[in-house]
ROPA-238205 format. One record per residue (C-alpha): x, y, z; residue in three letters. Coordinates in steps of 0.25 Angstrom, whole numbers, padded with zeros to 4 digits, always signed. Layout:
XYZala
...
//
This chain:
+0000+0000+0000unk
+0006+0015-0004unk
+0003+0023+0006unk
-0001+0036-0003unk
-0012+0026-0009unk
-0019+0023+0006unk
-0030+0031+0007unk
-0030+0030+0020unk
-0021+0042+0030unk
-0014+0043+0042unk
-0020+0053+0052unk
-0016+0063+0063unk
-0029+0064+0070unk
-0040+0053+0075unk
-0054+0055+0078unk
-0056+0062+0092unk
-0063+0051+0099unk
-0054+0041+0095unk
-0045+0038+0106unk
-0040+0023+0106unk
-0026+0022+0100unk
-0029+0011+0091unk
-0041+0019+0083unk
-0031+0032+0083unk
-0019+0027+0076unk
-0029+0018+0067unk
-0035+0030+0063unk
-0023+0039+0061unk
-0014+0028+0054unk
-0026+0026+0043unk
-0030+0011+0048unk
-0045+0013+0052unk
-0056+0025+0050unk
-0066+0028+0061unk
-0078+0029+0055unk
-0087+0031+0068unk
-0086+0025+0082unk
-0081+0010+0082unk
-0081+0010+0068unk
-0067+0012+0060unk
-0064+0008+0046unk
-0052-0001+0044unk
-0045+0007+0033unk
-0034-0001+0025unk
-0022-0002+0035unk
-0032-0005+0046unk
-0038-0015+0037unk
-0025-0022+0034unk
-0022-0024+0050unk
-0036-0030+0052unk
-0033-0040+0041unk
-0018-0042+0046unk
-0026-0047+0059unk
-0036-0055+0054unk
-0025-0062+0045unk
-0020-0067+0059unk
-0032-0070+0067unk
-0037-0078+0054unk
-0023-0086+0054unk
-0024-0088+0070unk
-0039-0094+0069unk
-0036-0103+0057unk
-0024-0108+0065unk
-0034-0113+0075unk
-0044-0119+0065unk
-0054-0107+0065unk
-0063-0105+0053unk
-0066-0092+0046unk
-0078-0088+0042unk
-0089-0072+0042unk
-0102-0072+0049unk
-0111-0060+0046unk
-0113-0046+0052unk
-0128-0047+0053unk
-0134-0055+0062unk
-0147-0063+0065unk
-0154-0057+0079unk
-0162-0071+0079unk
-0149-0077+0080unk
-0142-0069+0091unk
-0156-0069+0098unk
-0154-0085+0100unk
-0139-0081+0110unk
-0148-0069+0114unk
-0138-0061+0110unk
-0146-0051+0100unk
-0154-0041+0110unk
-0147-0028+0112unk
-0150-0030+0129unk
-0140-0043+0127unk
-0131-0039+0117unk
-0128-0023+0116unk
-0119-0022+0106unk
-0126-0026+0093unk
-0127-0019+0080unk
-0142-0022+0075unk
-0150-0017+0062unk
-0164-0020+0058unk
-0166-0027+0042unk
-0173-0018+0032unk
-0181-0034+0030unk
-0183-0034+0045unk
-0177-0039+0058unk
-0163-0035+0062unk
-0151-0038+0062unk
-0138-0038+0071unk
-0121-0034+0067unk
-0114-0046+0073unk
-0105-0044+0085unk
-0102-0057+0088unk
-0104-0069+0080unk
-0107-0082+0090unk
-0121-0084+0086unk
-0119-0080+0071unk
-0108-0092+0070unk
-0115-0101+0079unk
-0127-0101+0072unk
-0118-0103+0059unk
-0112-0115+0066unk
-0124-0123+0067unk
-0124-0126+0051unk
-0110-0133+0053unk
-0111-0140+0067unk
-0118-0152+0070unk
-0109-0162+0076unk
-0096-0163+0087unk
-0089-0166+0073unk
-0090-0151+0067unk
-0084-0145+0080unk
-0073-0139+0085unk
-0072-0128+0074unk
-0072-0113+0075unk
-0074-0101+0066unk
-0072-0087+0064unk
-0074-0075+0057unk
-0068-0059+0056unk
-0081-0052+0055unk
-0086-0038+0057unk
-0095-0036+0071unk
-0101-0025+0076unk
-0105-0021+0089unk
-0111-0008+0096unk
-0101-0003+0106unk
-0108+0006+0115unk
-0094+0014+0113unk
-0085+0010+0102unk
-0068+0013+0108unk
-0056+0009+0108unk
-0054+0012+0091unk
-0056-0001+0083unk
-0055-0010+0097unk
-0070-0007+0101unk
-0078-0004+0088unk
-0092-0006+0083unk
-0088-0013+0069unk
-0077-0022+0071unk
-0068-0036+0066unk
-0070-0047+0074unk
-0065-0063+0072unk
-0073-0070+0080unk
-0071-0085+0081unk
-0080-0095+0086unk
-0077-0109+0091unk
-0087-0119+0089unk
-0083-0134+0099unk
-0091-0147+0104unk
-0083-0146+0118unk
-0075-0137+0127unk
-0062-0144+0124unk
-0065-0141+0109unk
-0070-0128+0112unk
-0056-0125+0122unk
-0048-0129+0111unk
-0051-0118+0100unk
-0053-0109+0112unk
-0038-0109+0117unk
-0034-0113+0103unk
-0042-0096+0100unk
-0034-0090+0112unk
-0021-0095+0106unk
-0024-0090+0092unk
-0028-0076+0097unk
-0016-0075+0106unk
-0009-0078+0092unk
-0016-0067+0083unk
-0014-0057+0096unk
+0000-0060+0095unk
+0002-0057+0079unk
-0004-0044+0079unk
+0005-0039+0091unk
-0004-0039+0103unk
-0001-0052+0109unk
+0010-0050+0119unk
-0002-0041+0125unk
-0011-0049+0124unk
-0019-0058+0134unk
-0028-0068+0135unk
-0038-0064+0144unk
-0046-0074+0153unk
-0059-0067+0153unk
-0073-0074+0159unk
-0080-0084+0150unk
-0094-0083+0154unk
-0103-0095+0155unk
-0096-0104+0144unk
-0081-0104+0151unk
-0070-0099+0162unk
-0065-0087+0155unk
-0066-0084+0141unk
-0054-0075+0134unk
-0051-0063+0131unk
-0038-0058+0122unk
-0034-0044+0130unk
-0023-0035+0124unk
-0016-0027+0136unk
-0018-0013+0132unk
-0019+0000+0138unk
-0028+0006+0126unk
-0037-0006+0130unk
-0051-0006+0137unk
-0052-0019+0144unk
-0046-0023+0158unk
-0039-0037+0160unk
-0031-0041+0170unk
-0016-0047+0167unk
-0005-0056+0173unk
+0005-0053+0162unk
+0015-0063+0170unk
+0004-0075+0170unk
-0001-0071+0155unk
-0014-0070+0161unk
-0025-0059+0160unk
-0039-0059+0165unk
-0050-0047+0163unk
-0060-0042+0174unk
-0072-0055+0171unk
-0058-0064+0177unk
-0052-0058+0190unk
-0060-0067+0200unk
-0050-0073+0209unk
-0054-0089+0205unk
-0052-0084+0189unk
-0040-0077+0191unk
-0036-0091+0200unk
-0040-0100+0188unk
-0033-0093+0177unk
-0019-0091+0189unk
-0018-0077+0191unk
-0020-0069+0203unk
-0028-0054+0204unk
-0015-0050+0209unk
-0005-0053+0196unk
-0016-0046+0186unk
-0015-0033+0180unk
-0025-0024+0175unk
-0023-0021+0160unk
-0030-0016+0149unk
-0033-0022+0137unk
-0040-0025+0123unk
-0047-0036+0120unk
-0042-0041+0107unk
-0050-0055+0107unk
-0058-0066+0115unk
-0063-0080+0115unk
-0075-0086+0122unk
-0081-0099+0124unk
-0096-0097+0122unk
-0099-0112+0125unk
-0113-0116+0119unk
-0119-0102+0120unk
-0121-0099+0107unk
-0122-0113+0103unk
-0135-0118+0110unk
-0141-0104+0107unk
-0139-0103+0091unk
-0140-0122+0092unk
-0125-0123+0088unk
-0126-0138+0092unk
-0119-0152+0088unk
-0119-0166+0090unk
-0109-0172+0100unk
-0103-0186+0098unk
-0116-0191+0106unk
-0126-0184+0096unk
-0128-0175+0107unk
-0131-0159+0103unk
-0123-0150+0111unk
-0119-0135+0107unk
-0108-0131+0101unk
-0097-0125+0111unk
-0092-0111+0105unk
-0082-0100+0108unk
-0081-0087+0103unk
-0066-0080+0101unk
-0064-0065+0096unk
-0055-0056+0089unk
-0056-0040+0085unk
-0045-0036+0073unk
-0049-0023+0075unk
-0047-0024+0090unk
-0034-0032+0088unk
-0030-0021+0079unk
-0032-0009+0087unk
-0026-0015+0098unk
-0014-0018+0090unk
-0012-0003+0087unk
-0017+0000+0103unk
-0006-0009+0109unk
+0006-0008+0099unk
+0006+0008+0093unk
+0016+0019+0096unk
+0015+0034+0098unk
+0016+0033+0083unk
+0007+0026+0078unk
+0003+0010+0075unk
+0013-0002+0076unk
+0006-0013+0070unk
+0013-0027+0071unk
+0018-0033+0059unk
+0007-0044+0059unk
-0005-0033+0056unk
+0002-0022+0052unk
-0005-0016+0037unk
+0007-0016+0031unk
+0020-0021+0036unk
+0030-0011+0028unk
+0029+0004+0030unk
+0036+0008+0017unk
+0039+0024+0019unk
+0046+0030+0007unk
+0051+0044+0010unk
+0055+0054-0001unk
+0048+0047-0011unk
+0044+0058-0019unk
+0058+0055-0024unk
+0056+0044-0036unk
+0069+0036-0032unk
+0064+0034-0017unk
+0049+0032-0023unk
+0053+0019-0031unk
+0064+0014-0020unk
+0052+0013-0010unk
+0041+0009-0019unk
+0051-0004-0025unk
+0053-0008-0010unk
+0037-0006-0009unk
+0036-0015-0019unk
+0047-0025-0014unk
+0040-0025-0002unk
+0026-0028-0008unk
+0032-0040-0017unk
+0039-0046-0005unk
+0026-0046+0002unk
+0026-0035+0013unk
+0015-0027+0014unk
+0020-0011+0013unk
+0013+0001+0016unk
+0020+0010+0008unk
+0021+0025+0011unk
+0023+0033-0003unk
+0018+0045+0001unk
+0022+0059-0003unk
+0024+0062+0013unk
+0035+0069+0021unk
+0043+0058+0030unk
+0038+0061+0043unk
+0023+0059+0039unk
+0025+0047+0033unk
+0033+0041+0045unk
+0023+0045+0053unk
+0012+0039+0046unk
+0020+0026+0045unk
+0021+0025+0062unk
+0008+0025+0062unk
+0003+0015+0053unk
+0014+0008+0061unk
+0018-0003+0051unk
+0029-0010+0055unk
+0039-0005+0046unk
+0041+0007+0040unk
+0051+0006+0028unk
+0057+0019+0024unk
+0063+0022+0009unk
+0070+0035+0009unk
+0082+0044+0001unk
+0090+0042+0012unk
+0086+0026+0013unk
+0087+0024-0001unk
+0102+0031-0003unk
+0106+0021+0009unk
+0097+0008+0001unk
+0090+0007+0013unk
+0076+0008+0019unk
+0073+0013+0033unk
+0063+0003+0041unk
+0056+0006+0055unk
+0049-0004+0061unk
+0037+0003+0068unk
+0036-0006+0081unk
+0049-0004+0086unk
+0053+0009+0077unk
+0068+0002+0075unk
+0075+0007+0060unk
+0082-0001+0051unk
+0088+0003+0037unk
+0087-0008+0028unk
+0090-0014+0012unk
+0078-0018+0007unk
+0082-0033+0008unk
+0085-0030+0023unk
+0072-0023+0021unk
+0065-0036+0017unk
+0072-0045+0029unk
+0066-0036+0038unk
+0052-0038+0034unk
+0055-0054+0030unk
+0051-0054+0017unk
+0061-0056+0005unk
+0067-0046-0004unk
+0061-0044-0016unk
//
């Protein structure tokens, strides 16, 4: 991508009522546009990062035998009336609309009855289970008080992933197998280390049930941490014989803030009995299906991404979602000799495979640096007079700001590709 040909801009200023970090530097470096309160459009760049994350969530879910598929927006009130989940006294967060034919309809939030429902074509005996599915689908949902940037909004991503078993031993498997997987997609895009799974009540189906808390001050939930034991709990789990159960004392906890960044449930036989989810065990008994519910935001992952890991200049995104991995700045390159030195490495660098965001912009040297820290790619690759008297390019690398002057084949090592 040539930088003079992406319509979108970087910005000085941010809407006043803006006041997370994540939706501010969003908004300045020209990933999203706020259309109204928890609503943002993801423009090119912030489209690329969200894709950059769905890549890794859908790799980490096949790993672990997990189908995809996409289940609608719209939903069925007499569906949802069935888990008593469709009256607005229950549930206050649904969107709902009346049909020019007649009746309503409701904007998912959730999926567990829409897929349980679905399941009832496909299961029939002990033989058709264990499986799981997923999609990465729109929801929306009416917060009383949209925040927090893209974190909290009222139009979001979500892949939620449903796990379908005959018995708790099946159902425990995928369960922990889940856990791992989201510690693993935590880990690539850079929050991991931060990140803990938090032991959180599980209601009338199980002990606890999990949530995935990143340890952030820009966060608005609470947990409670022993960074020593690797053990965090939020506010549901600090009795005394919960804290005893999962070896941790009141004393050895710290308060912390956090983002929620995922969660898994066991929902047992719920939504099951209510929507008639039900199979045959190896007696020719009919029991309900045992289901478990497990959740991701890319959204949420993302700004909490640029929350944790930005500077006082801007984003640092991780080389994993980064848009682009190569900032290519030419500088001078109103001068045709500098000009075609930095458009043949840009085209190198495309034939070798690495994705370049190329800054050929008629711009003095200071703006364009600027810009570049707060796009935050991981390198920046500078062509210049000076660089190309010397056969040399000037690299930063944004997360630790260390410089190197490099050939272009030493250019190439760095970014583990091979010379074209």
């Amino acid at each position: 991508m040539r930088q003079s040909k992406l319509f979108t801009k970087t910005k000085k200023e941010v809407p006043a009522d803006e006041t997370s970090k994540n939706a501010q530097l969003l908004l300045q470096a020209g990933f999203i546009y706020k259309n109204m309160a928890g609503v943002y459009t993801f423009l090119p760049l912030g489209l690329r990062v969200i894709e950059k994350i769905n890549t890794i969530i859908r790799r980490e879910m096949a790993a672990i035998g997990t189908q995809e598929m996409y289940m609608p927006s719209l939903q069925n009130p007499e569906l949802w009336k069935k888990s008593d989940r469709w009256s607005d006294e229950l549930v206050d967060v649904w969107f709902k609309s009346e049909l020019r034919a007649g009746g309503d309809v409701g904007f998912a939030w959730t999926h567990e009855e829409v897929i349980t429902d679905v399941m009832r074509q496909y299961v029939a005996s002990y033989k058709d289970l264990p499986f799981a599915a997923y999609h990465i689908q729109t929801k929306f949902r009416n917060e009383m008080r949209a925040k927090s940037g893209i974190m909290r909004t009222r139009e979001f991503w979500m892949k939620d992933a449903y796990s379908f078993s005959a018995d708790e031993a099946q159902h425990n498997a995928y369960y922990e197998a889940c856990a791992l997987a989201y510690m693993r997609i935590f880990t690539e895009i850079g929050i991991g280390d931060k990140t803990y799974k938090t032991f959180a009540s599980g209601g009338a189906f199980t002990k606890f049930s999990h949530e995935f808390q990143t340890l952030a001050e820009a966060g608005e939930d609470i947990v409670y941490v022993c960074e020593e034991k690797g053990i965090a709990v939020n506010a549901e789990v600090l009795a005394d014989a919960d804290l005893s159960e999962l070896g941790v004392t009141r004393e050895e906890l710290v308060e912390r803030k956090s983002i929620e960044v995922g969660n898994i449930f066991s929902l047992g036989t719920k939504f099951s009995e209510a929507i008639g989810l039900m199979f045959k065990d190896e007696a020719g008994t009919d029991r309900p299906v045992i289901m478990g519910s497990y959740g991701i935001g890319p959204a949420r992952a993302m700004g909490t991404v640029v929350d944790l890991l930005s500077d006082d200049k801007g984003i640092v995104w991780p080389k994993s979602i980064a848009p682009y991995l190569v900032h290519l700045v030419a500088l001078n390159n109103e001068e045709g000799e500098i000009r075609d030195w930095a458009d043949g490495l840009y085209a190198n660098l495309q034939a070798a495979g690495v994705e370049v965001l190329y800054d050929d912009r008629d711009a003095r040297a200071g703006e364009k640096f600027a810009d570049s820290d707060l796009i935050g790619l991981p390198y920046r690759v500078v062509v210049s007079k000076k660089g190309k008297a010397e056969g040399l390019y000037e690299v930063v690398e944004r997360a630790t700001g260390e410089v190197k002057k490099v050939s272009e084949t030493e250019l190439f090592a760095l970014l583990g590709v091979a010379t074209i």
